[in-house]
C-alpha angles and dihedrals in degrees: 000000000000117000113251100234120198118212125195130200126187130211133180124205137173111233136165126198144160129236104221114213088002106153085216138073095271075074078085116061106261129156142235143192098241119198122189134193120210111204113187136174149223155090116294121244109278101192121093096215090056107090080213096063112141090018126107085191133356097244084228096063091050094051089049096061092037083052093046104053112013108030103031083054106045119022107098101023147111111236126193137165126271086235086055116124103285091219093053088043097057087045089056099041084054091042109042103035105206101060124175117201106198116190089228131050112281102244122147086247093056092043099056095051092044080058088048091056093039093053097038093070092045101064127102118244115286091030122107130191107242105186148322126222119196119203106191085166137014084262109034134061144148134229146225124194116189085210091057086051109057 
């Protein structure tokens, strides 16, 4: 039997939002340095003809998809709610130019499993998404596990 192998890639990207009807201070937009682990898994290539031979993944390849359809959207944006006051939501739109509207409160926990949905769907065949962990602050994250998701 082939030994089952994790991977794990880090990224690192700037992003503001606002907590609608939160009773603390993130009900004002504020920003973090975000940082997220991608943890897949599966067994590595096993053929010596295959450039990949030895890899689960080509970290590459994994950086290109994380890049595509989480980073490139998000770093460097404001992101708010769809159920956010309509008023405030046009001024930020106008404001802050790259605005992301999320059907769910942007939380570091609802963002991580939104991730989790986005990249499941991205992974080649015989590749598994482990887990995501979601650093808003240097103390603080939030995680996804595949096995408390099925």
């Amino acid at each position: 039997m082939k030994p089952v192998i994790r991977v794990t890639r880090e990224f690192s990207f700037e992003m503001a939002h606002v907590l609608g009807n939160y009773d603390g201070p993130c009900r004002n937009v504020h920003g973090h340095s975000y940082r997220l682990f991608v943890t897949l898994s599966g067994v590595p290539a096993d053929d010596a003809e295959n450039p990949k031979n030895g890899m689960v993944i080509d970290f590459t390849d994994l950086k290109d998809i994380v890049m595509e359809k989480i980073i490139n959207r998000f770093d460097h944006s404001a992101v708010i709610s769809s159920d956010f006051d309509r008023e405030k939501r046009k001024m930020m739109e106008s404001t802050f130019g790259n605005t992301v509207v999320v059907d769910y409160q942007p939380t570091c926990e609802n963002l991580v499993a939104d991730f989790a949905v986005i990249l499941k769907k991205e992974l080649p065949a015989g590749i598994s998404l482990h887990s995501l962990r979601l650093y808003e602050t240097a103390k603080s994250y939030a995680e996804w596990f595949a096995a408390d998701n099925l």
